[in-house]
BAVO-734020 format. One record per residue (C-alpha): x, y, z. Coordinates in steps of 0.05 Angstrom, whole numbers. Layout:
BEGIN
<r><xx>X</xx><yy>Y</yy><zz>Z</zz></r>
...
end
This chain:
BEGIN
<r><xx>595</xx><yy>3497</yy><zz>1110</zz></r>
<r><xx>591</xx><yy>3562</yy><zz>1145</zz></r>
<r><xx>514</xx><yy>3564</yy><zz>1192</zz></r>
<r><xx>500</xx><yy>3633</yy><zz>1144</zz></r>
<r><xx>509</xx><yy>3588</yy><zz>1084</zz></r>
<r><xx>463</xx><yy>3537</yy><zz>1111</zz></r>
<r><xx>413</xx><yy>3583</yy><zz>1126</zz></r>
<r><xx>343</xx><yy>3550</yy><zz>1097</zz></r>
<r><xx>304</xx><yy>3599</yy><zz>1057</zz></r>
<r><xx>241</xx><yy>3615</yy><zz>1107</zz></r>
<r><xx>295</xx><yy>3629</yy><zz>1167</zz></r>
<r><xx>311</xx><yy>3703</yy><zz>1195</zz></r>
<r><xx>357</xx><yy>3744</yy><zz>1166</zz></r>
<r><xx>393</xx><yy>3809</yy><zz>1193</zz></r>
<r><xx>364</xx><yy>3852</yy><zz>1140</zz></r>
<r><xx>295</xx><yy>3838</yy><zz>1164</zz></r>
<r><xx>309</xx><yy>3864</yy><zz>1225</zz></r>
<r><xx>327</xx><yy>3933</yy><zz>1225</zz></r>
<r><xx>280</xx><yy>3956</yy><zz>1279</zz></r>
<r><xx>298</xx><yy>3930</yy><zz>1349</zz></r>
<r><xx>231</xx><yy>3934</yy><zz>1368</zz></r>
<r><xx>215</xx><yy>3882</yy><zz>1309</zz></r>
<r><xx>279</xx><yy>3843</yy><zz>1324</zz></r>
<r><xx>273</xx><yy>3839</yy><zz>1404</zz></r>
<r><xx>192</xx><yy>3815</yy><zz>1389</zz></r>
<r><xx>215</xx><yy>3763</yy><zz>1340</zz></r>
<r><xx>264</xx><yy>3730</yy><zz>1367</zz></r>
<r><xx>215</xx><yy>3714</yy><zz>1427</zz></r>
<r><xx>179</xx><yy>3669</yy><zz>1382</zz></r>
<r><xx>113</xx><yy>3700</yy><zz>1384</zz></r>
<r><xx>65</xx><yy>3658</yy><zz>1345</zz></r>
<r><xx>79</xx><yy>3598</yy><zz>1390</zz></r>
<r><xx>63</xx><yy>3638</yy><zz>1454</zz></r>
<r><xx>-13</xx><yy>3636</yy><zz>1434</zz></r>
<r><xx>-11</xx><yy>3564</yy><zz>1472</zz></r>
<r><xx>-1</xx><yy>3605</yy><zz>1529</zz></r>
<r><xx>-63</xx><yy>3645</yy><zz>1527</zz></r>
<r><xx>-104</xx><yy>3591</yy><zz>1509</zz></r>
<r><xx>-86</xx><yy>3558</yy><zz>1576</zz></r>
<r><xx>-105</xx><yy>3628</yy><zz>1610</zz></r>
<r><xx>-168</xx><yy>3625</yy><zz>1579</zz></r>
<r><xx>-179</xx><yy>3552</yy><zz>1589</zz></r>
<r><xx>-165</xx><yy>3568</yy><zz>1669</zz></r>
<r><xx>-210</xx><yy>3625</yy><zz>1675</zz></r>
<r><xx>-268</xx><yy>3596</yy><zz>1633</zz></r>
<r><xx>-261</xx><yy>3528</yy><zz>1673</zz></r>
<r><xx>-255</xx><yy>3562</yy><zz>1747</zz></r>
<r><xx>-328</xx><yy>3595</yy><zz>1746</zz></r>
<r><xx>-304</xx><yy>3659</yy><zz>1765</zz></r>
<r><xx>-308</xx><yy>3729</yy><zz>1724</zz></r>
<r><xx>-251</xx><yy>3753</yy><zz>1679</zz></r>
<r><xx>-221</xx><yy>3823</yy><zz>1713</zz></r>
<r><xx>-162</xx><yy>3868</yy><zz>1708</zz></r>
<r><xx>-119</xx><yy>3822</yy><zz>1744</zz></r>
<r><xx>-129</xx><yy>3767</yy><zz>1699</zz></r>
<r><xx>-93</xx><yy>3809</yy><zz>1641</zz></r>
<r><xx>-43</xx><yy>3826</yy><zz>1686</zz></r>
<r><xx>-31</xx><yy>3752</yy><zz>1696</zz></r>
<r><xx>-38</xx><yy>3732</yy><zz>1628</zz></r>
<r><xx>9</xx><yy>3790</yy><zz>1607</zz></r>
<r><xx>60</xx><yy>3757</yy><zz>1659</zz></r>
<r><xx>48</xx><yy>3685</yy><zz>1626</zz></r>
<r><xx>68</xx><yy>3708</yy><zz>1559</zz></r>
<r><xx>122</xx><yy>3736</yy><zz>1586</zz></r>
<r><xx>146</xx><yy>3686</yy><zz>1617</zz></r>
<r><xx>139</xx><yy>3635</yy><zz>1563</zz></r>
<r><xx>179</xx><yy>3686</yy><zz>1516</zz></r>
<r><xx>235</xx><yy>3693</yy><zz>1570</zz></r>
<r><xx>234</xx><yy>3610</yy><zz>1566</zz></r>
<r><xx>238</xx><yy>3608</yy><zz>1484</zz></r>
<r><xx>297</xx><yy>3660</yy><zz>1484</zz></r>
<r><xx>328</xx><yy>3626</yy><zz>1541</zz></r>
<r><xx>330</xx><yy>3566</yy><zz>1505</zz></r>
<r><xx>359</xx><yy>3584</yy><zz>1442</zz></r>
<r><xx>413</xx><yy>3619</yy><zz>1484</zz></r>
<r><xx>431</xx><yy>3553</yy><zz>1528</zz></r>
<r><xx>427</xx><yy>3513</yy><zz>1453</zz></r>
<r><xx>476</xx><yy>3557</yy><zz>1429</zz></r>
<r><xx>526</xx><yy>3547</yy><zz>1480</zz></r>
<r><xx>519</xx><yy>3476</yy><zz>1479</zz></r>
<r><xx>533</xx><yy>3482</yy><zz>1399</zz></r>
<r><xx>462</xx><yy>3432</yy><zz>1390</zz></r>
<r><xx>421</xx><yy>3486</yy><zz>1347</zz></r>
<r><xx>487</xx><yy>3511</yy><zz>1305</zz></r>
<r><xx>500</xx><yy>3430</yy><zz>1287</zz></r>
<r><xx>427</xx><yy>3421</yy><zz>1277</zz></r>
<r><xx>415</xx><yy>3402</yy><zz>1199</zz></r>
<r><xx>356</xx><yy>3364</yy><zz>1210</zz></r>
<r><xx>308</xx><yy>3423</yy><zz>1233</zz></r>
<r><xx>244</xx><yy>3439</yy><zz>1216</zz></r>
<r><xx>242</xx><yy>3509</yy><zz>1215</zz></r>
<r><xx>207</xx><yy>3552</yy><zz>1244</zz></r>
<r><xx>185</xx><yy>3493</yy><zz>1288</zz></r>
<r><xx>240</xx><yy>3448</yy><zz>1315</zz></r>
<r><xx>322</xx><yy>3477</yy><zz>1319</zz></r>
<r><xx>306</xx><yy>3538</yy><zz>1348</zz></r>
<r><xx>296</xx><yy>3610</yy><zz>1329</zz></r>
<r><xx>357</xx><yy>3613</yy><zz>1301</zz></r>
<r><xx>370</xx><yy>3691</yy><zz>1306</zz></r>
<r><xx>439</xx><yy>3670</yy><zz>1342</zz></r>
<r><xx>460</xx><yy>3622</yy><zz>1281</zz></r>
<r><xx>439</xx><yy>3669</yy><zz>1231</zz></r>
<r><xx>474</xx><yy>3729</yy><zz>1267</zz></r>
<r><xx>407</xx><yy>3771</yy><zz>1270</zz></r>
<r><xx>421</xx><yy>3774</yy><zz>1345</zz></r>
<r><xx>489</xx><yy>3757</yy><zz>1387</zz></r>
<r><xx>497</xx><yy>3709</yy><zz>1437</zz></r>
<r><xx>502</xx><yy>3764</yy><zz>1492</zz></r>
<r><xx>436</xx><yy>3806</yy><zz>1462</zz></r>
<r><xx>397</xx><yy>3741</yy><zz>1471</zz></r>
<r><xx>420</xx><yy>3727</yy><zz>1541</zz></r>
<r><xx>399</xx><yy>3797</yy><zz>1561</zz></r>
<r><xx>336</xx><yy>3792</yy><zz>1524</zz></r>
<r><xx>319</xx><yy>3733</yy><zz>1568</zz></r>
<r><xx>345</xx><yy>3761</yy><zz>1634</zz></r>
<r><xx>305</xx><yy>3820</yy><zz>1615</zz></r>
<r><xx>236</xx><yy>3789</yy><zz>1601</zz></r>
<r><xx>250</xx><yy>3737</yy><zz>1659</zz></r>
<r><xx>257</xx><yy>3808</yy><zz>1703</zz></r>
<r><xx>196</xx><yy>3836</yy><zz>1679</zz></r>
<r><xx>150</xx><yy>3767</yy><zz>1688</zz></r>
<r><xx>185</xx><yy>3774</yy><zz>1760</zz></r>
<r><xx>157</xx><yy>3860</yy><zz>1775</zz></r>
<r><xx>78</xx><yy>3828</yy><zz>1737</zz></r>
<r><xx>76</xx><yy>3767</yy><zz>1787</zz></r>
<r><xx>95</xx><yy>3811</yy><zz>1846</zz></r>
<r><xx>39</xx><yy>3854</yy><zz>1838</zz></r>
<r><xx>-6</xx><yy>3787</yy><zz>1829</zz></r>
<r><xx>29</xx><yy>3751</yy><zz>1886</zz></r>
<r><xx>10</xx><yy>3812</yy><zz>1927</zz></r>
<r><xx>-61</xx><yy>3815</yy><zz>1917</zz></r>
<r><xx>-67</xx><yy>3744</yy><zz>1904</zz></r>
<r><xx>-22</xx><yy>3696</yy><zz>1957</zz></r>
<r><xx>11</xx><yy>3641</yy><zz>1964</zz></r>
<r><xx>-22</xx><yy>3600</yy><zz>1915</zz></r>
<r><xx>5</xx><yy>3654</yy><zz>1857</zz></r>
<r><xx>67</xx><yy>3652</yy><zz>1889</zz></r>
<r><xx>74</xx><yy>3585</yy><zz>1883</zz></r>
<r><xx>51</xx><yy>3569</yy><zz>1815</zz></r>
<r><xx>85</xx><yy>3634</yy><zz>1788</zz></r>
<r><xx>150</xx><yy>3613</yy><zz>1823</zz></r>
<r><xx>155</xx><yy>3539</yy><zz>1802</zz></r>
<r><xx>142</xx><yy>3558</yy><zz>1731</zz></r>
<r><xx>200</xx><yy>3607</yy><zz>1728</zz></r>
<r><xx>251</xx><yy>3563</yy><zz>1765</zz></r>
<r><xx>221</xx><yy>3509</yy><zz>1717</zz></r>
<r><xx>230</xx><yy>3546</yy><zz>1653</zz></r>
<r><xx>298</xx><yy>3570</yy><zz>1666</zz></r>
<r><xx>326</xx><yy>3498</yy><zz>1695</zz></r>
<r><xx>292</xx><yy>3469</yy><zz>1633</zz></r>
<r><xx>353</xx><yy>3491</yy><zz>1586</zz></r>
<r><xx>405</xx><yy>3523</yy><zz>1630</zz></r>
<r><xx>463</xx><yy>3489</yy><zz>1670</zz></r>
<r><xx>479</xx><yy>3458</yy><zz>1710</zz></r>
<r><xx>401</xx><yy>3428</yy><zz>1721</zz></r>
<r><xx>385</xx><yy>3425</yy><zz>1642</zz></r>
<r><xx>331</xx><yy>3382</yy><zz>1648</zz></r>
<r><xx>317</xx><yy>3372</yy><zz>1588</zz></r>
<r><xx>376</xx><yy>3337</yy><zz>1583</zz></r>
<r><xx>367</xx><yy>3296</yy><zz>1633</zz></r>
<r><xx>303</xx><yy>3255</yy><zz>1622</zz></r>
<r><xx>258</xx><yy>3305</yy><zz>1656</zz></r>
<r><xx>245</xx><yy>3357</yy><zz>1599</zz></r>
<r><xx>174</xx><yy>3323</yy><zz>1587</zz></r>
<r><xx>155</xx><yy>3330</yy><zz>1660</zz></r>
<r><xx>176</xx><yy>3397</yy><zz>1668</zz></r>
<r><xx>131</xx><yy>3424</yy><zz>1611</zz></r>
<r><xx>75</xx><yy>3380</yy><zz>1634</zz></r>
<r><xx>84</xx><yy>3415</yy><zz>1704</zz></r>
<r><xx>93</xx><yy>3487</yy><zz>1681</zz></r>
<r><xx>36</xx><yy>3488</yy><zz>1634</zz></r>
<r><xx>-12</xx><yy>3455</yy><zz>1673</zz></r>
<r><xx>8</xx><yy>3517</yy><zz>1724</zz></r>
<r><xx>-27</xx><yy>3557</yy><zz>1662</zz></r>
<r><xx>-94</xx><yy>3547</yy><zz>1677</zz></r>
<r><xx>-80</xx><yy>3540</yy><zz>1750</zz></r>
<r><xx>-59</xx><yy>3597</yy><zz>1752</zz></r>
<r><xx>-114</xx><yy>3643</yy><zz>1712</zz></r>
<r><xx>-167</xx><yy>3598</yy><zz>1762</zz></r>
<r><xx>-135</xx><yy>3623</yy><zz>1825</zz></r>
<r><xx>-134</xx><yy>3694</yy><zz>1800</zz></r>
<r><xx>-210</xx><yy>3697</yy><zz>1774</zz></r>
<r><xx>-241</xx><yy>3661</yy><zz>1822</zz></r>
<r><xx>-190</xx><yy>3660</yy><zz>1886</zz></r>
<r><xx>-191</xx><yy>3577</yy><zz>1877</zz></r>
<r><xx>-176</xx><yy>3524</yy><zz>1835</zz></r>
<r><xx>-243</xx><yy>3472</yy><zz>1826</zz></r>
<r><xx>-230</xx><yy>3411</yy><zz>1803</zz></r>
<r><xx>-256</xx><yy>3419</yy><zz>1729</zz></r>
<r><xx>-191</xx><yy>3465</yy><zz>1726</zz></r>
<r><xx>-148</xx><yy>3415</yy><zz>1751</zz></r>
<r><xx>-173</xx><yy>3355</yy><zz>1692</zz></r>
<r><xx>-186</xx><yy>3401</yy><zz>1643</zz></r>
<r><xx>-122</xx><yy>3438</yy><zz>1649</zz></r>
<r><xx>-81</xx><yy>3363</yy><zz>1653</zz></r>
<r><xx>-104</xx><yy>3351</yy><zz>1595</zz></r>
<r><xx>-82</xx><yy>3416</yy><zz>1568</zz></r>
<r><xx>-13</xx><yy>3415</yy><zz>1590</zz></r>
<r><xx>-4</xx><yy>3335</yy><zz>1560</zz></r>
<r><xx>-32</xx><yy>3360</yy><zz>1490</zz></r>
<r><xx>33</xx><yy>3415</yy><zz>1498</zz></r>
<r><xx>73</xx><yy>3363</yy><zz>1520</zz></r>
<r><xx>57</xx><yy>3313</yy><zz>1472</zz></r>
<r><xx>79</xx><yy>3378</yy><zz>1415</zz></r>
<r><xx>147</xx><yy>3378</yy><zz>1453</zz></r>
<r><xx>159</xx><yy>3308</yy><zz>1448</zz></r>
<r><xx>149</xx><yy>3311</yy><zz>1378</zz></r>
<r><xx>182</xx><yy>3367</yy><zz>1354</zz></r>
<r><xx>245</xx><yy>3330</yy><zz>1387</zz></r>
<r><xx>241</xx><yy>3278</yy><zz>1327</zz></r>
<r><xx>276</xx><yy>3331</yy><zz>1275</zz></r>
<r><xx>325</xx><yy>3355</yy><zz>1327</zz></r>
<r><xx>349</xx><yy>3282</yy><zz>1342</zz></r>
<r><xx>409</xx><yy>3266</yy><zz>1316</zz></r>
<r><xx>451</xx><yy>3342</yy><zz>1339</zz></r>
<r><xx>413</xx><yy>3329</yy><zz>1408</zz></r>
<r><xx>445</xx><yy>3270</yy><zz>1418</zz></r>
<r><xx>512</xx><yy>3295</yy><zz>1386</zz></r>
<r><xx>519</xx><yy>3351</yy><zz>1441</zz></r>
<r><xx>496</xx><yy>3300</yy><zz>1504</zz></r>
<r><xx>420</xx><yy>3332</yy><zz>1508</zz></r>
<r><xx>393</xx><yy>3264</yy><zz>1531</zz></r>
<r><xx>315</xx><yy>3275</yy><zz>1526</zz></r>
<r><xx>274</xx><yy>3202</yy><zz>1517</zz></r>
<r><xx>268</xx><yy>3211</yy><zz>1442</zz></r>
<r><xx>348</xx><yy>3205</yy><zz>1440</zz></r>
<r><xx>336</xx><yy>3149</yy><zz>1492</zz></r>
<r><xx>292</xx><yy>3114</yy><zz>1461</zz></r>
<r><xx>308</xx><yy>3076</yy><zz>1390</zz></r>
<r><xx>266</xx><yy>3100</yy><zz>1338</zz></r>
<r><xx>218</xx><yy>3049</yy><zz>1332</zz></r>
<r><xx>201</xx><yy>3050</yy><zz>1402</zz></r>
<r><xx>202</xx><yy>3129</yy><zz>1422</zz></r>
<r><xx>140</xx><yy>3152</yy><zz>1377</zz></r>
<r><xx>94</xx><yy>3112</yy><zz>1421</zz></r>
<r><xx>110</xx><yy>3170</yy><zz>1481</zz></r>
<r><xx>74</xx><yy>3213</yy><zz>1437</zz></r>
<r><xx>17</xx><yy>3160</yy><zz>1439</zz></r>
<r><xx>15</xx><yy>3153</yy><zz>1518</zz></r>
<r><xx>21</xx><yy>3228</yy><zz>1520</zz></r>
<r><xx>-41</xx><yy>3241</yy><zz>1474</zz></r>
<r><xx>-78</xx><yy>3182</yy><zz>1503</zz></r>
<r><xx>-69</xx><yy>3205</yy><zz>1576</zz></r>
<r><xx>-94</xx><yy>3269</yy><zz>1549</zz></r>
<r><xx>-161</xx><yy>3249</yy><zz>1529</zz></r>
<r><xx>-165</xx><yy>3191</yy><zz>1569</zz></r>
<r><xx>-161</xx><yy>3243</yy><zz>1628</zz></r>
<r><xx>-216</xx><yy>3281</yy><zz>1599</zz></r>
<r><xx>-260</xx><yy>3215</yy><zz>1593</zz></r>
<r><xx>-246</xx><yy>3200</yy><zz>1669</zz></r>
<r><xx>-272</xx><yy>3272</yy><zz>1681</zz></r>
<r><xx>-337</xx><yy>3265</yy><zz>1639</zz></r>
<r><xx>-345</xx><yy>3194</yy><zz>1667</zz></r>
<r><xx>-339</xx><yy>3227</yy><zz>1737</zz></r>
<r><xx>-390</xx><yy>3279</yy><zz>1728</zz></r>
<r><xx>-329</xx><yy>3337</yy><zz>1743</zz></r>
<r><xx>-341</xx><yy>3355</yy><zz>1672</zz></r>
<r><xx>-409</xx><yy>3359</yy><zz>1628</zz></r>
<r><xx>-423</xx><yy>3317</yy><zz>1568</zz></r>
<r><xx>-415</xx><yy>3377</yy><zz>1526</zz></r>
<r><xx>-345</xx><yy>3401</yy><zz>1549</zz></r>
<r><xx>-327</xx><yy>3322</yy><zz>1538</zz></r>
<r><xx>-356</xx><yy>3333</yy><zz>1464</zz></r>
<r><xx>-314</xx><yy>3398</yy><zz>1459</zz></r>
<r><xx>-250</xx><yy>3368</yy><zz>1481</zz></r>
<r><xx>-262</xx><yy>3310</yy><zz>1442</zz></r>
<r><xx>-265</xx><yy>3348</yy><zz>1374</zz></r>
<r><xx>-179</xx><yy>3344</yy><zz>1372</zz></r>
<r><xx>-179</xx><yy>3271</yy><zz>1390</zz></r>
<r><xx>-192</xx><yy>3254</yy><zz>1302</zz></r>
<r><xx>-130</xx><yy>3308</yy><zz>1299</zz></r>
<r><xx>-78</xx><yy>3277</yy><zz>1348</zz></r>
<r><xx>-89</xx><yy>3205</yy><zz>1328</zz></r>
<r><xx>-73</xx><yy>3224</yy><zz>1251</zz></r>
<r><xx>-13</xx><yy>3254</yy><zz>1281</zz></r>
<r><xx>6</xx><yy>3207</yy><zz>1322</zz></r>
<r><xx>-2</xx><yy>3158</yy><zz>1263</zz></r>
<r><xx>40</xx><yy>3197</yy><zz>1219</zz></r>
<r><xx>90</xx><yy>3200</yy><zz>1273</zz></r>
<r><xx>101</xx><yy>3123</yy><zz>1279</zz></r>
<r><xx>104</xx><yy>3122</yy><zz>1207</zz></r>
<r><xx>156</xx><yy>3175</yy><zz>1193</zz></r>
<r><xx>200</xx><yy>3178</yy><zz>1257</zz></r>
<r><xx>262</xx><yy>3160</yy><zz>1223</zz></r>
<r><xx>249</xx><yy>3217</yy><zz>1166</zz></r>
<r><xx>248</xx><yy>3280</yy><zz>1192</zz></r>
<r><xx>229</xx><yy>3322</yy><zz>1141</zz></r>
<r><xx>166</xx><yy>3281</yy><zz>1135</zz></r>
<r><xx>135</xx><yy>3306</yy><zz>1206</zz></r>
<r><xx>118</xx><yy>3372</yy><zz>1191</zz></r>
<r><xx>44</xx><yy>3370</yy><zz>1175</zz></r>
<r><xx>50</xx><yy>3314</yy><zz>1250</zz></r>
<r><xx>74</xx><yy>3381</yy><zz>1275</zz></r>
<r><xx>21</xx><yy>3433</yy><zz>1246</zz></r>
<r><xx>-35</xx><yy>3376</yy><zz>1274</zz></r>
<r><xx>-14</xx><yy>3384</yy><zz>1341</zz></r>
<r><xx>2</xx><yy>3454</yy><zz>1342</zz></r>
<r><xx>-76</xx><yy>3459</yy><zz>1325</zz></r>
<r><xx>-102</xx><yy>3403</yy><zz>1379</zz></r>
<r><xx>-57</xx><yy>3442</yy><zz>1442</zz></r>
<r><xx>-93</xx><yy>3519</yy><zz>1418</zz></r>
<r><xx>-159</xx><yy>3490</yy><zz>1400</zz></r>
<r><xx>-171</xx><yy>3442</yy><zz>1461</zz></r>
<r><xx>-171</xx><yy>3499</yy><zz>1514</zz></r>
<r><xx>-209</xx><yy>3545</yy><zz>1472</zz></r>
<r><xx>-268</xx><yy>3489</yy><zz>1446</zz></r>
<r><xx>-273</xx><yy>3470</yy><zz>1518</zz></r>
<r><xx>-271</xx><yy>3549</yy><zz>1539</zz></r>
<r><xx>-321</xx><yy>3567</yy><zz>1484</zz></r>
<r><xx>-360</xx><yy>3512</yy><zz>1514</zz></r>
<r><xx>-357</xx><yy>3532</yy><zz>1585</zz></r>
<r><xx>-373</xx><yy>3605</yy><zz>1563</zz></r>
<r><xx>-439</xx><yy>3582</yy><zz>1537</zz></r>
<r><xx>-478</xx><yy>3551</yy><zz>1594</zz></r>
<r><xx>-452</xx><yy>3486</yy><zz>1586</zz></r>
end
């Protein structure tokens, strides 16, 4: 069967896409970049500093870069055929955009696309690394060579084993990040609050890896869930989620955080362990995980912003 004839019903088509404005947004994957900002936020409300122009510039550079990442991705999953063979997908959340399967893009536009928006992230965190130093440097440079070795050769590291480590990394550079440009340092509160941040994103990308199993493994993409037999590999998700909070706990318990930011953070914990729970029960049927996925979609945006709204108001 031909991918076009395989198309699912929600997926992109060309004719919804005759403005390349539209197109180019879209096939960045824009409502899962909002992750993103919630980190920023998280970073900025946790560092004790003031928001200012150079925070938007920042955060403008985040998206970006997360964007250049997603369409990246698809590109490097094209070439190694594991989105076109992928008939387990949840769209729009596991298998991809898939503007290249569906032909609403070509292989070539998307590669462009991502060389383009990996440019532009590159002039943003110039200006930032200017004004800002090393530390921006740093975090802005080990996310980019991050997010690009995540999918592309000959590193692929998702392939490899690493994929969970490299998110973990790059989005705990997030809040990092926005600290170091609000308040010109990075206090511990950033550093616990913003781990447990980037595990709650992690713990999404371990999951969504469930529906994408079976073509991963068909085209050599090695990450643990292919590693791991099926009754074994949801309980990552566990460790992930329970590091998460448990992190947070260690924080409150340590006075680095107040009880109230501990209550805040805590109000996903009800959320992950449903999903986590549904997880272990449906990890051999796919098409069963996608309210698992919605749940934790929800936990890694509201997290940084209960804790952020929290911070915000005195507490």
């Amino acid at each position: 069967m031909s991918t076009t004839l395989s198309m699912q019903a929600n997926e992109p088509q060309p004719a919804s896409f005759a403005s390349p404005l539209a197109r180019h947004v879209a096939a960045t994957r824009p409502a899962f970049l909002t992750v993103t900002l919630a980190g920023m936020v998280l970073g900025a409300a946790a560092s004790g500093g003031q928001a200012n122009a150079a925070l938007l510039v920042a955060g403008l550079a985040v998206l970006l870069l997360h964007a250049a990442v997603n369409v990246a991705n698809d590109y490097f999953d094209h070439l190694s055929g594991g989105d076109a063979g992928n008939t387990q997908r949840l769209f729009p959340f596991t298998g991809g955009s898939r503007f290249i399967q569906n032909h609403v893009m070509t292989p070539r536009a998307t590669l462009l696309l991502a060389v383009s928006l990996f440019a532009a992230t590159a002039v943003l965190g110039g200006g930032l690394v200017w004004q800002g130093g090393g530390v921006i440097a740093a975090l802005g440079g080990a996310g980019a060579a991050l997010g690009w070795a995540y999918s592309a050769p000959p590193l692929r590291l998702n392939g490899r084993g690493w994929g969970e480590l490299t998110v973990a990394l790059t989005f705990w550079g997030v809040p990092l990040g926005a600290a170091q440009v609000v308040a010109g340092h990075i206090a511990p509160a950033v550093v616990w609050l913003g781990g447990s941040y980037a595990l709650l994103v992690t713990a999404l990308l371990y999951l969504n890896q469930f529906p994408d199993r079976a073509a991963d493994a068909a085209v050599g993409k090695r990450h643990w869930v292919v590693r791991l037999p099926l009754t074994v590999a949801p309980w990552g998700y566990v460790l992930l989620t329970l590091a998460a909070y448990g992190g947070l706990g260690w924080a409150g318990h340590r006075g680095v955080v107040s009880v109230p930011v501990l209550a805040a953070g805590g109000l996903t914990l009800p959320v992950s362990v449903w999903a986590a729970g549904q997880l272990i029960r449906h990890a051999a049927q796919p098409a069963a995980l996608r309210p698992a996925i919605v749940a934790t979609i929800s936990a890694a945006n509201v997290f940084p912003l209960a804790v952020a709204a929290t911070l915000w108001g005195g507490y």
